[in-house]
MDTraj code that builds the backbone (N, CA, C; nanometers):
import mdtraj as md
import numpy as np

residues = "UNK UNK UNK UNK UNK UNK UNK UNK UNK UNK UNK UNK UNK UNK UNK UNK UNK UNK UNK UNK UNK UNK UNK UNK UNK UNK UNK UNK UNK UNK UNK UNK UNK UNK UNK UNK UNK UNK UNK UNK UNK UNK UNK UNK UNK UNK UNK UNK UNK UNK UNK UNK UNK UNK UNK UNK UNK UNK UNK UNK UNK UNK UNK UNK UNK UNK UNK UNK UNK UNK UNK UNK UNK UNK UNK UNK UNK UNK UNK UNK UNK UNK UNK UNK UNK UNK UNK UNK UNK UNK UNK UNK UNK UNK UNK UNK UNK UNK UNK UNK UNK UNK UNK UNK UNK UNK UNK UNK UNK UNK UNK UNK UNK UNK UNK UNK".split()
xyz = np.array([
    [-1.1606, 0.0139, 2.2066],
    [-1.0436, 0.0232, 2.1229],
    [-1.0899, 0.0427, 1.9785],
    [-1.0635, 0.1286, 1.9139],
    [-1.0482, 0.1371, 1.7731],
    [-0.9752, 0.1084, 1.6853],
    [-1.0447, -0.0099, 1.6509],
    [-0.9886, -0.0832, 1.4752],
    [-0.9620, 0.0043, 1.3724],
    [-0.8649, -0.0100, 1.2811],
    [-0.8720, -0.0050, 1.1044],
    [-0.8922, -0.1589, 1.0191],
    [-1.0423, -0.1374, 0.9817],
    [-1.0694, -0.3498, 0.9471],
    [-0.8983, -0.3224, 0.8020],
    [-0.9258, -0.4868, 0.8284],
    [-0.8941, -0.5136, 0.6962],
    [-0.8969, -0.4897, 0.5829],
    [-0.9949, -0.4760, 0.5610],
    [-1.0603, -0.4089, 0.4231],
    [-0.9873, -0.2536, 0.3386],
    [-0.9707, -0.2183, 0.4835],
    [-0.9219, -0.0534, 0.4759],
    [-0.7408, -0.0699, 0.4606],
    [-0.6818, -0.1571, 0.5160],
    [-0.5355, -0.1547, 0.5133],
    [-0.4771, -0.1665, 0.3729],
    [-0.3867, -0.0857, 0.3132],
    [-0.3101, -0.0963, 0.2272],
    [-0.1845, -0.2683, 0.2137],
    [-0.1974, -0.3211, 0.1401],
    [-0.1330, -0.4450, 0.1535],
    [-0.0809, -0.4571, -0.0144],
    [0.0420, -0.5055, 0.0257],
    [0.1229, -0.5601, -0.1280],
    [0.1164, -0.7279, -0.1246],
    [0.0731, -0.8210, -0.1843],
    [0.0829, -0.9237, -0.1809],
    [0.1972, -0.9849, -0.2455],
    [0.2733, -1.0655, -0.1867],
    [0.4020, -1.1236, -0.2215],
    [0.3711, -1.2638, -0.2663],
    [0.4944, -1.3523, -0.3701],
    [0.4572, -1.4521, -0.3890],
    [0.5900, -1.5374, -0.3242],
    [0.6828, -1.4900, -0.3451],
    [0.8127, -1.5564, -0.3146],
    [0.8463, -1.5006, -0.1653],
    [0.9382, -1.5938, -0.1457],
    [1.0474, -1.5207, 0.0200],
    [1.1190, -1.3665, -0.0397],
    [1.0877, -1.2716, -0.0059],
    [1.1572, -1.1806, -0.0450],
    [1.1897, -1.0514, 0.0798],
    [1.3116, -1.0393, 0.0784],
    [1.3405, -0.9169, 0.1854],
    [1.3070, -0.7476, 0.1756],
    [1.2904, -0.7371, 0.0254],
    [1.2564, -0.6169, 0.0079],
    [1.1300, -0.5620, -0.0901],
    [1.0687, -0.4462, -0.1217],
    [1.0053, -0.4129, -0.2210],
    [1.0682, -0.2932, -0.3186],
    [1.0661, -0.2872, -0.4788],
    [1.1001, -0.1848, -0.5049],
    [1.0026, -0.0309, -0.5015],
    [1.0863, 0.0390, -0.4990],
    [1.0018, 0.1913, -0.4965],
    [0.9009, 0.1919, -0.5808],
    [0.9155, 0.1417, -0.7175],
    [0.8274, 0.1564, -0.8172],
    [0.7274, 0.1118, -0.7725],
    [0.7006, -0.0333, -0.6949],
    [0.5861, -0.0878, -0.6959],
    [0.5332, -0.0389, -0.5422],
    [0.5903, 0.0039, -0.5051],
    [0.5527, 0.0797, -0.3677],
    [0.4696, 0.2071, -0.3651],
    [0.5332, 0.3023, -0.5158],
    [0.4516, 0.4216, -0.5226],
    [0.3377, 0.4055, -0.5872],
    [0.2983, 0.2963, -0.6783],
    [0.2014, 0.2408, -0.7426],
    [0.0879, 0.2059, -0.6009],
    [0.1575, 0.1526, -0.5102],
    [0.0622, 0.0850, -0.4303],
    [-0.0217, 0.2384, -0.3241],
    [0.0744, 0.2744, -0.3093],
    [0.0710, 0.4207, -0.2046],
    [-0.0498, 0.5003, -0.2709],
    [-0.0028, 0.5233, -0.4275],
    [-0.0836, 0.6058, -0.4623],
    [-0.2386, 0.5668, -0.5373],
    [-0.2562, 0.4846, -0.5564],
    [-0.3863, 0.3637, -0.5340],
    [-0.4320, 0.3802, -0.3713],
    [-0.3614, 0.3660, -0.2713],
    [-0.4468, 0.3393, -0.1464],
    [-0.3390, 0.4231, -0.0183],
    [-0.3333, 0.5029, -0.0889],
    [-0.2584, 0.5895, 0.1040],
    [-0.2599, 0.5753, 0.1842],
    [-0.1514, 0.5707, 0.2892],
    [-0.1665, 0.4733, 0.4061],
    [-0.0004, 0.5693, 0.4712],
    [0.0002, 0.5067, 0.6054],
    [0.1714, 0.5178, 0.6545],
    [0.2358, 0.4240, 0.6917],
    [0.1076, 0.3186, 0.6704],
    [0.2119, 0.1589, 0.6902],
    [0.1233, 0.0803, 0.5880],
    [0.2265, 0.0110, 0.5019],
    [0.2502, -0.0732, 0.3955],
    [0.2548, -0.2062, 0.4536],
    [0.1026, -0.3341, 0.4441],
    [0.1394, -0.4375, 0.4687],
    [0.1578, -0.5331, 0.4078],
    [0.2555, -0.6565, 0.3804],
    [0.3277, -0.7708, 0.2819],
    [0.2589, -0.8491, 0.3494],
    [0.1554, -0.9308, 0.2197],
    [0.1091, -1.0553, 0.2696],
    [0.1583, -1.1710, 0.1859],
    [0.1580, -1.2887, 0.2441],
    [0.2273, -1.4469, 0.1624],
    [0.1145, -1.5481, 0.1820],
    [0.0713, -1.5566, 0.1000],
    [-0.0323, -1.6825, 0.1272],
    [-0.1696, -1.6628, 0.2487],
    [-0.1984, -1.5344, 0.2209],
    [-0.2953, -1.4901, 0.2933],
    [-0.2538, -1.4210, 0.4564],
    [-0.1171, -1.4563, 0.4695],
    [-0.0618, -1.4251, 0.6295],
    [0.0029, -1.3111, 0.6201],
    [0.0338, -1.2108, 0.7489],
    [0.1042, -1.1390, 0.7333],
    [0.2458, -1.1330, 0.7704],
    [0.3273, -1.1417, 0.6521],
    [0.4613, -1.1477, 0.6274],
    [0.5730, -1.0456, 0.7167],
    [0.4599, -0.9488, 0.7051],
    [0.5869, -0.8105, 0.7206],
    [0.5062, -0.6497, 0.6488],
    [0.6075, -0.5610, 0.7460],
    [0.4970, -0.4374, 0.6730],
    [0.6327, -0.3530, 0.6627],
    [0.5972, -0.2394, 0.6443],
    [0.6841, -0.1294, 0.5112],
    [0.6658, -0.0255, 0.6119],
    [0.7108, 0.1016, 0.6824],
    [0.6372, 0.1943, 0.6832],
    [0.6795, 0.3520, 0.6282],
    [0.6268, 0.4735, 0.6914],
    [0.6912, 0.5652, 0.5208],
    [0.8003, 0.6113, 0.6246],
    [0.8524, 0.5731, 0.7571],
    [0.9950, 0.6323, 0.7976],
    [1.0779, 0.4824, 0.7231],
    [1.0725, 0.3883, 0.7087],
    [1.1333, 0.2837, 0.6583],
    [1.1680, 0.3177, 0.4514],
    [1.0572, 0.3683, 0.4261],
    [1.0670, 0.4459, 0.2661],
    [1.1681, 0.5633, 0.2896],
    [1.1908, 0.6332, 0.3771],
    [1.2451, 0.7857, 0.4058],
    [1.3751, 0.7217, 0.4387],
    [1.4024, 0.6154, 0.4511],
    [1.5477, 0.5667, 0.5298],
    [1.6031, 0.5216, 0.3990],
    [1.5359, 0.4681, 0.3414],
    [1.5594, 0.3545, 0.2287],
    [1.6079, 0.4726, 0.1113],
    [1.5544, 0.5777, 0.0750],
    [1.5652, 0.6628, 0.0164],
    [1.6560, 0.7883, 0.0360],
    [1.6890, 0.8070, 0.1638],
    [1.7917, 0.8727, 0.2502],
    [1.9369, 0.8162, 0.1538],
    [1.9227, 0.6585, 0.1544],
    [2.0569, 0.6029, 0.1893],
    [2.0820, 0.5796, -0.0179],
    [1.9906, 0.6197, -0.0985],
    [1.9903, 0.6003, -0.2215],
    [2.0096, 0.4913, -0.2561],
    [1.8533, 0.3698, -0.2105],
    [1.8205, 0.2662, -0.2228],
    [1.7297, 0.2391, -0.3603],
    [1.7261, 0.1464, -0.4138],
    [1.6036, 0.0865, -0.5091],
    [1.4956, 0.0473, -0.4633],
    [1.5487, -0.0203, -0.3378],
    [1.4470, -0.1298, -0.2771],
    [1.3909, -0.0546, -0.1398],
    [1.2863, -0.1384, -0.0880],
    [1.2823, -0.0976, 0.1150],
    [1.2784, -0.2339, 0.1381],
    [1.3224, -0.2712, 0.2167],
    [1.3535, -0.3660, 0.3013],
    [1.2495, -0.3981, 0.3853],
    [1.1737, -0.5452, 0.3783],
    [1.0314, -0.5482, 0.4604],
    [1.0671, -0.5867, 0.5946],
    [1.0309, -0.5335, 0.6820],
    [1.0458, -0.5717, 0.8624],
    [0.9209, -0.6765, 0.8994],
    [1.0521, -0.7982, 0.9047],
    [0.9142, -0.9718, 0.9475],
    [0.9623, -0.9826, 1.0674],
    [0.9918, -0.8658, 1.1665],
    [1.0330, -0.9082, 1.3088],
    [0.9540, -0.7991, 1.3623],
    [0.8424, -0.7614, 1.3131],
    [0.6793, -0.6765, 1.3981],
    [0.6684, -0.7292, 1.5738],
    [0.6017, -0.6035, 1.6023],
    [0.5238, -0.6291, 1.7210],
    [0.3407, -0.6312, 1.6694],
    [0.3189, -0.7787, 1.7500],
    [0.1868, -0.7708, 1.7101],
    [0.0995, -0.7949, 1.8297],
    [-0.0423, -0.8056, 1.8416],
    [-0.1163, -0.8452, 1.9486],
    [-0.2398, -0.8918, 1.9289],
    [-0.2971, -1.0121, 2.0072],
    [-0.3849, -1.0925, 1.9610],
    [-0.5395, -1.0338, 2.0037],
    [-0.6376, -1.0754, 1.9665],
    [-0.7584, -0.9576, 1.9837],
    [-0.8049, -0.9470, 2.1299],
    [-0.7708, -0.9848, 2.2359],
    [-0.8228, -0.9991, 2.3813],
    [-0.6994, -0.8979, 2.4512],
    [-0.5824, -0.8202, 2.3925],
    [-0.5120, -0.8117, 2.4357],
    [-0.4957, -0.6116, 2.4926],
    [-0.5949, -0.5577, 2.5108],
    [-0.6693, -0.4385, 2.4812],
    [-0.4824, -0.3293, 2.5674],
    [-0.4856, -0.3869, 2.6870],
    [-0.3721, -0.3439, 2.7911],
    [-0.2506, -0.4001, 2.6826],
    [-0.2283, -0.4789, 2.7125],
    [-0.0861, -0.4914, 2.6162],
    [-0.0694, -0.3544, 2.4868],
    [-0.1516, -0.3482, 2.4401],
    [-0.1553, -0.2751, 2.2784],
    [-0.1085, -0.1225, 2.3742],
    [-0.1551, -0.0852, 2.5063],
    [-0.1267, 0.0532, 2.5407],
    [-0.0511, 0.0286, 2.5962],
    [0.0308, -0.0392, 2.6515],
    [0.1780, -0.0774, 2.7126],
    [0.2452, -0.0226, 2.6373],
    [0.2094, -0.1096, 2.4658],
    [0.3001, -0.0923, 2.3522],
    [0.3531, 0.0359, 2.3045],
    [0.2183, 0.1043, 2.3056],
    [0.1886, 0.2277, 2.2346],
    [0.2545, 0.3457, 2.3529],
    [0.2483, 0.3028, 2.4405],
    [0.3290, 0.4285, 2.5780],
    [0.4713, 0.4396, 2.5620],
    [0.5458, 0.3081, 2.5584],
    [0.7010, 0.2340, 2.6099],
    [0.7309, 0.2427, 2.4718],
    [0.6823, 0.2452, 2.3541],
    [0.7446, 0.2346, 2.2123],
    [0.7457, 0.3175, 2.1173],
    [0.7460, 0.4251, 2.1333],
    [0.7184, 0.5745, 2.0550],
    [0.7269, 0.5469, 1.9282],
    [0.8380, 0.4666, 1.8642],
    [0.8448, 0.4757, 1.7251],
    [0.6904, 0.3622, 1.6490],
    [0.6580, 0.2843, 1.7755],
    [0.5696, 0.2469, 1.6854],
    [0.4263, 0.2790, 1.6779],
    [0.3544, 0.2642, 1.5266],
    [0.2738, 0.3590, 1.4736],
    [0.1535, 0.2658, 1.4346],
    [0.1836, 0.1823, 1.4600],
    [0.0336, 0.0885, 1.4758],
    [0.0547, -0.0584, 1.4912],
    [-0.0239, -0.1363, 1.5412],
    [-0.0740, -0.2500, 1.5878],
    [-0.1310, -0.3494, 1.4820],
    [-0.0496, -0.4435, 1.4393],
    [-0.1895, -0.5913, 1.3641],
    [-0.2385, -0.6544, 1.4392],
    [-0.3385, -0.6820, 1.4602],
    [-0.4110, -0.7788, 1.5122],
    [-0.4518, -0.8874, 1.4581],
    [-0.3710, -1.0046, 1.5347],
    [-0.3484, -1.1142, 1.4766],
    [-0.3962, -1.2365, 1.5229],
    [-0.4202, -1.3083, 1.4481],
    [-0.4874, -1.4391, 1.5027],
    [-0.4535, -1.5743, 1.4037],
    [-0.3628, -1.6758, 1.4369],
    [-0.3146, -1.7856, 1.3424],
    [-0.2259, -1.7623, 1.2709],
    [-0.1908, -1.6225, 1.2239],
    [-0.0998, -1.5551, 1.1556],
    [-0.1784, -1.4509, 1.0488],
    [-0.3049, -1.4884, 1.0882],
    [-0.4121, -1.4042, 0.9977],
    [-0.4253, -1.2327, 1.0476],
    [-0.4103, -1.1149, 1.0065],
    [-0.3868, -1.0074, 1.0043],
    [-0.5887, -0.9641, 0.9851],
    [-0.6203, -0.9472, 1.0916],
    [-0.7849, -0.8960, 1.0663],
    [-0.8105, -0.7854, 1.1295],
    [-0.6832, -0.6978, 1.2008],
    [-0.7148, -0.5612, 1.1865],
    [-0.6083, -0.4733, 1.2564],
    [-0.5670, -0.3761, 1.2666],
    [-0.4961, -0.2778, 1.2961],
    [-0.5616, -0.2024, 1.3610],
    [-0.4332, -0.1442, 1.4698],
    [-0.4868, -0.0283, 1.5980],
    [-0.3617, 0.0678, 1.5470],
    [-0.4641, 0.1822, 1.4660],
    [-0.3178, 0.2642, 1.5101],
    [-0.3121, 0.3285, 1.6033],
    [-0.1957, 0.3690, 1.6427],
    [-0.1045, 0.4248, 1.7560],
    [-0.1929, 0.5329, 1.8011],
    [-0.2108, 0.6539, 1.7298],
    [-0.2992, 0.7649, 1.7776],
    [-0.4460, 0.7604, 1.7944],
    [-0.4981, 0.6370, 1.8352],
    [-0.6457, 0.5714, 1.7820],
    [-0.6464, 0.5004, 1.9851],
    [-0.5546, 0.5270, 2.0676],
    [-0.6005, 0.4535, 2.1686],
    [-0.5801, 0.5242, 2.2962],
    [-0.6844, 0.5462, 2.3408],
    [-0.6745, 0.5872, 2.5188],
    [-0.5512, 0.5695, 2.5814],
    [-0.4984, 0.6581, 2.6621],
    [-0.3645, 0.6165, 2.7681],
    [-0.3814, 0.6324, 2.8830],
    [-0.5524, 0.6648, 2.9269],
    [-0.5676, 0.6714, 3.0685],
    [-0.5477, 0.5376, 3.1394],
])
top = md.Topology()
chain = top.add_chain()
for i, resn in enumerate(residues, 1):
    res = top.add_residue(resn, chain, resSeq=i)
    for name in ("N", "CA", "C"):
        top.add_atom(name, md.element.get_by_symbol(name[0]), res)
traj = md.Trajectory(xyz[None], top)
């Protein structure tokens, strides 16, 4: 299975409970570190992520803000079959955290995994 570490993921760090991010600080972040999913961390955990059909919706509807999604599908690192279950049965989604305690230590994206 092929990882994207940590290191490599684009992440906005949050300090408060907050439901959304504004554009401004979104295109700041984008264009510093390009990515197609935007991840919100709180106290080192991962909160919630952004992605650019969630920016395209948000912007569709002539928003300020995007709205962060804290109701993810995630999968823990032993979980190799689950992640291609995910990735077969769930078209819209475009990558995987890999999670452990609530700690975010790496991402599978979607076009990164075998379906034999």
């Amino acid at each position: 299975m092929v990882y994207k570490k940590y290191e490599e993921l684009t992440i906005i760090k949050i300090e408060d409970i907050t439901e959304s991010i504004a554009f401004k600080t979104l295109a700041k972040v984008i264009a510093a570190k390009p990515s197609n999913v935007i991840y919100c961390e709180r106290s080192g955990k991962l909160a919630g992520m952004i992605s650019m059909g969630d920016i395209a919706r948000a912007h569709d509807m002539d928003l300020d803000t995007v709205s962060i999604n804290k109701q993810f599908t995630y999968i823990s690192p032993d979980e190799y079959m689950k992640a291609k279950h995910i990735f077969r049965k769930r078209k819209k989604v475009n990558a995987l955290p890999v999670m452990r305690g609530g700690y975010c230590w790496a991402i599978i994206p979607g076009g990164m995994i075998c379906y034999m």
